[in-house]
C-alpha positions in Angstrom: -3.1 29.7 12.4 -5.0 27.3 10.5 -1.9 26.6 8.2 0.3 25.8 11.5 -2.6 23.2 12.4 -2.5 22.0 8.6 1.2 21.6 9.0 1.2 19.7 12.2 -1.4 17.6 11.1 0.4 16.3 8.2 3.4 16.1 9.9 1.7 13.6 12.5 -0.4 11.9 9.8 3.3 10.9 8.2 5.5 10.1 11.0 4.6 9.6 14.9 1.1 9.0 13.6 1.9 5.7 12.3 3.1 3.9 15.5 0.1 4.6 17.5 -2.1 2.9 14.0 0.4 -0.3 14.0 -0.7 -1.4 17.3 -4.4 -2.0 16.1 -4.8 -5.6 15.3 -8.5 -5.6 15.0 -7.7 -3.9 11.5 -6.7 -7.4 10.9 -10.0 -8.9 10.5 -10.8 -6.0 8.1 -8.2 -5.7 5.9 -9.8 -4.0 2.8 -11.1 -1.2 4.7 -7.4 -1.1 6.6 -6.0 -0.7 3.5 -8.4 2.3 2.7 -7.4 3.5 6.2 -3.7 3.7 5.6 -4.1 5.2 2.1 -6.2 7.9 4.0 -3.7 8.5 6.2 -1.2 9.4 3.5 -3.9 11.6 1.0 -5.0 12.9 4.3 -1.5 13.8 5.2 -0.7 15.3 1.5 -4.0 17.8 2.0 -2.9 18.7 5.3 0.7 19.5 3.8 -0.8 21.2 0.6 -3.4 22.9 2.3 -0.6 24.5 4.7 1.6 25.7 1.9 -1.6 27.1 -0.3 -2.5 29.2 3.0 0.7 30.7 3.6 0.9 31.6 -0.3 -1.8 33.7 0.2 -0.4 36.3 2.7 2.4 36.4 0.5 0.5 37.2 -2.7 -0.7 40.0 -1.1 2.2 42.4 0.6 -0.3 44.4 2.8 -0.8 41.5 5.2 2.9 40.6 5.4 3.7 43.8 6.2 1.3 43.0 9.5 3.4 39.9 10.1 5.9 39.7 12.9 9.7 38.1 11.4 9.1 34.9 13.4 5.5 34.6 11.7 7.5 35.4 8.2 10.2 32.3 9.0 7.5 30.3 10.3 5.1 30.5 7.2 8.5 30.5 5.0 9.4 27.0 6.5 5.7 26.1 5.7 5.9 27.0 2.2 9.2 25.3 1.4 8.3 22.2 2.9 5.1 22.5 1.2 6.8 22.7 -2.1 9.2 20.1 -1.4 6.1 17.5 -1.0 4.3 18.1 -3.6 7.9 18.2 -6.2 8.6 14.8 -4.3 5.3 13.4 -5.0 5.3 14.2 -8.7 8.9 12.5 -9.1 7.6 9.1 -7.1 4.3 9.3 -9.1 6.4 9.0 -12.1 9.2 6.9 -11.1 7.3 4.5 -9.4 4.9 3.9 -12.7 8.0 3.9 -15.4 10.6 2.0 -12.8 8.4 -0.7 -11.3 6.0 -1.1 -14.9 9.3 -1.9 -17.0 10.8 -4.0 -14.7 7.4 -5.8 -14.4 7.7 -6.0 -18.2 11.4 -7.3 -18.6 10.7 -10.1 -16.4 7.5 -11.0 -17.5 9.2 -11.5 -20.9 11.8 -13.6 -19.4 9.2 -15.6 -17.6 8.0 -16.4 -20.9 11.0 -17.7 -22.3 12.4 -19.6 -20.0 9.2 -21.3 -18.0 7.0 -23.6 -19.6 3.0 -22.8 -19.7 0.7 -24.6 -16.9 -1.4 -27.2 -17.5 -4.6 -26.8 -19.7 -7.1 -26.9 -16.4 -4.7 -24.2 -14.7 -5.2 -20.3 -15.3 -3.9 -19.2 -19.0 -1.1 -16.6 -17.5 0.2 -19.5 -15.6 4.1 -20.4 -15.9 6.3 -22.6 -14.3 10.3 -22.4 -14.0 12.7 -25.8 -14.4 13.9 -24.7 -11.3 14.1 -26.6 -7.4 13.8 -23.6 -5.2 10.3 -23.3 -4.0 8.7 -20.4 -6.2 5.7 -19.0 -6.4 4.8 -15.0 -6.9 2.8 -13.2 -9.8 3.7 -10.0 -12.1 0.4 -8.3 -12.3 -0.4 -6.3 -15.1 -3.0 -4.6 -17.4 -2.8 -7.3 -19.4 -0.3 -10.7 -19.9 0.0 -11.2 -16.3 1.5 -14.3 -14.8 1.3 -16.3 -12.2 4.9 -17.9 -11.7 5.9 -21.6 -10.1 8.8 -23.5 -9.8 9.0 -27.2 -10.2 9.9 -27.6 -6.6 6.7 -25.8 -6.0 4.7 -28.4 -7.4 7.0 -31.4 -5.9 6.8 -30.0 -2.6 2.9 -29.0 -2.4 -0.1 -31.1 -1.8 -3.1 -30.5 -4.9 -5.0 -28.5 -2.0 -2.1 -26.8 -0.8 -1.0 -25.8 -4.6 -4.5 -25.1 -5.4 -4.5 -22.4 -2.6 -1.4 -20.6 -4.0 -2.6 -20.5 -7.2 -6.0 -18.6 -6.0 -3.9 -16.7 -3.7 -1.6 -15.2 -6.9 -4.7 -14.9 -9.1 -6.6 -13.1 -6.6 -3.5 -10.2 -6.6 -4.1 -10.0 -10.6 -7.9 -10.1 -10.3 -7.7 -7.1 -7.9 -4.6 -5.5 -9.2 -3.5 -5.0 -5.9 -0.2 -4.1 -7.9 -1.7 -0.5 -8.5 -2.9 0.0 -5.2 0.3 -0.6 -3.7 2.1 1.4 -6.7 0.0 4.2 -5.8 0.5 4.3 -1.8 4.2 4.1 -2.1 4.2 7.0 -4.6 2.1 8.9 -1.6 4.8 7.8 1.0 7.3 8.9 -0.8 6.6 12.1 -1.6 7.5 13.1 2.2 10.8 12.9 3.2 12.5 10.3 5.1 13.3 12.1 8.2 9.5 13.2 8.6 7.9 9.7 7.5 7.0 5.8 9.0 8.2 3.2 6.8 5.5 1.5 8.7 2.3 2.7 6.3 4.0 1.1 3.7 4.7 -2.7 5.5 1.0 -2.5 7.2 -0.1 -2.3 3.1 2.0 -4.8 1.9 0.9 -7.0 4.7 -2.7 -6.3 4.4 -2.8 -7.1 1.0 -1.2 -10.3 1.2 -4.2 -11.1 3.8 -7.2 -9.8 1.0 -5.6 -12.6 -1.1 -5.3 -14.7 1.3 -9.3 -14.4 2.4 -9.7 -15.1 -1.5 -8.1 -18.4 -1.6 -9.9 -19.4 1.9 -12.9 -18.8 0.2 -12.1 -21.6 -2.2 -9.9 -24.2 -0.3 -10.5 -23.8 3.5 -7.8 -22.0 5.5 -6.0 -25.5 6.6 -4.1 -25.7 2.9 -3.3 -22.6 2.7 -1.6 -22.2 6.2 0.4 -25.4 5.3 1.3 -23.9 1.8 2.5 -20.6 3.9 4.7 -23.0 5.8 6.1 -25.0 3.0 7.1 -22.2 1.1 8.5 -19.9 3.7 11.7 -18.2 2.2 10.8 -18.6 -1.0 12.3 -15.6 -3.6 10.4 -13.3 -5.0 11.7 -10.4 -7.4 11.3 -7.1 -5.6 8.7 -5.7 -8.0 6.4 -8.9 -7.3 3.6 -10.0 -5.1 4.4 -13.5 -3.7 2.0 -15.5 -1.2 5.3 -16.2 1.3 7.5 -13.7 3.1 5.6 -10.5 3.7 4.2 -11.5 7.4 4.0 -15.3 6.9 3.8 -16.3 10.6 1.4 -13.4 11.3 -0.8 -14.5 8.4 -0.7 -18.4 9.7 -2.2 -16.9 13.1 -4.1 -15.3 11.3 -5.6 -17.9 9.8 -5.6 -20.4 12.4 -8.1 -18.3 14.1 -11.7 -17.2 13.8 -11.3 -14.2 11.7 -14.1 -14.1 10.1 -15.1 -10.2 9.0 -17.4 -7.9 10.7 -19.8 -5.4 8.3 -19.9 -3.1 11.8 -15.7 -2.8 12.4 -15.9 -2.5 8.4 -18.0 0.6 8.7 -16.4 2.2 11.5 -13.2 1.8 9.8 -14.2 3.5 6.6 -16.0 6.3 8.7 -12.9 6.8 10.5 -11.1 6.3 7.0 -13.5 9.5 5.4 -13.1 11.2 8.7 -9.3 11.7 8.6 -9.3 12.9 4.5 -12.8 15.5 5.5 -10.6 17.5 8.2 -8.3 19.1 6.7 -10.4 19.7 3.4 -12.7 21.3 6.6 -10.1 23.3 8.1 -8.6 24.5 4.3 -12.3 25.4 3.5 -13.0 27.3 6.4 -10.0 29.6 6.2 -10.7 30.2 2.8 -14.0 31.4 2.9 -14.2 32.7 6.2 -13.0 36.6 6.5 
């Protein structure tokens, strides 16, 4: 029974689950600990799915108490324990693709950056490059170490000192908190389920939240007002796929954002990462108690 419950559970945590999360704009004010939230979800969701398959394995290591099963039990637990093993075979390939794939593309253009753009000036951060190129640009390729922080020319022409200065602090703050790897890592979790039984929208609420941590950075240093202007001024700008770029993801939601009072609170914080620990504890509960109880 417990490994039907496991199975549901992560079944929920990946799909319809989702939907009923997304409406919660409050997680807005607290982005870090959404983030945590959404990534709990998903290892929540993976123990769940694991915990399922490693429950049904037993009975079958052991023939005496399959023989006590009825067939629908054995089809049940047999759908279980192939779905279980799809997930976890899933999550190893994404795990791996995800860090060769998006790590060399990061490299190739990172060395292209740096033969084509020109380096900032002196007062500007070292990894700083910008592009002879009209098109409003502005995105960074974190990395371990070498990143950049891209611009165009029409990035500088079009921005006011403030508004430039924000962009820069909003790109530095994704290589300060490599919010490339955290990102990296959540997409290789969403990926290991399959499409028909997962919400795409885990993996926007991320990318979204993490463009508002950086955001909150650069407010901290220039004031919200240049920022939301810079949002506005650059809106379509291009950004290579594997990139984190202060415009596109969720612009207009991120200038409400920042036209109002968002200021954090420690309390919604708290409750967030309880509810965060909370979701990740059950089904280690549940797998625990089946295990050791007779």
């Amino acid at each position: 029974m417990a490994a039907i419950v496991l199975a549901v559970l992560g079944l929920v945590l990946a799909g319809p689950g989702p939907l009923w999360v997304d409406r919660w704009h409050f997680l807005h004010r607290v982005p870090r600990a959404a983030v945590v939230l959404w990534q709990a979800g998903a290892v929540a969701a993976l123990v769940s799915v694991v915990g399922a398959g490693l429950l049904v394995a037993v009975p079958v290591l052991r023939w005496e108490e399959m023989a006590t099963l009825s067939g629908g039990e054995v089809g049940l637990y047999a759908m279980v324990l192939v779905f279980t093993a799809v997930v976890v075979v899933r999550l190893v390939w994404s795990l791996v693709a995800v860090a060769r794939g998006t790590g060399s593309r990061r490299r190739r253009h990172r060395a292209a950056v740096d033969l084509l753009a020109r380096p900032g000036d002196p007062l500007t951060p070292p990894g700083l490059r910008v592009l002879a190129e009209q098109l409003p640009v502005a995105y960074c390729l974190p990395a371990l170490r070498g990143s950049r922080v891209v611009l165009s020319e029409g990035t500088l022409s079009r921005l006011r000192p403030d508004e430039l200065r924000a962009v820069v602090e909003h790109e530095s703050a994704h290589v300060r908190a490599r919010h490339d790897v955290v990102l990296d890592t959540f997409t290789a979790l969403h990926r290991a389920f399959p499409i028909a039984v997962r919400s795409e929208l885990p993996a926007v609420q991320c990318r979204l939240l993490v463009e508002m941590l950086a955001d909150d950075a650069a407010c901290r240093v220039t004031g919200p007002v240049p920022l939301a202007r810079a949002l506005v001024s650059l809106a379509g700008a291009p950004k290579p796929a594997w990139a984190l770029g202060v415009a596109g993801t969720g612009a207009l939601v991120r200038v409400a954002r920042l036209a109002q009072d968002s200021r954090p609170s420690r309390a919604l914080a708290a409750a967030v990462y309880l509810l965060a620990g909370g979701l990740v504890l059950f089904p280690v509960l549940v797998l625990t108690a089946d295990l050791l109880v007779p």
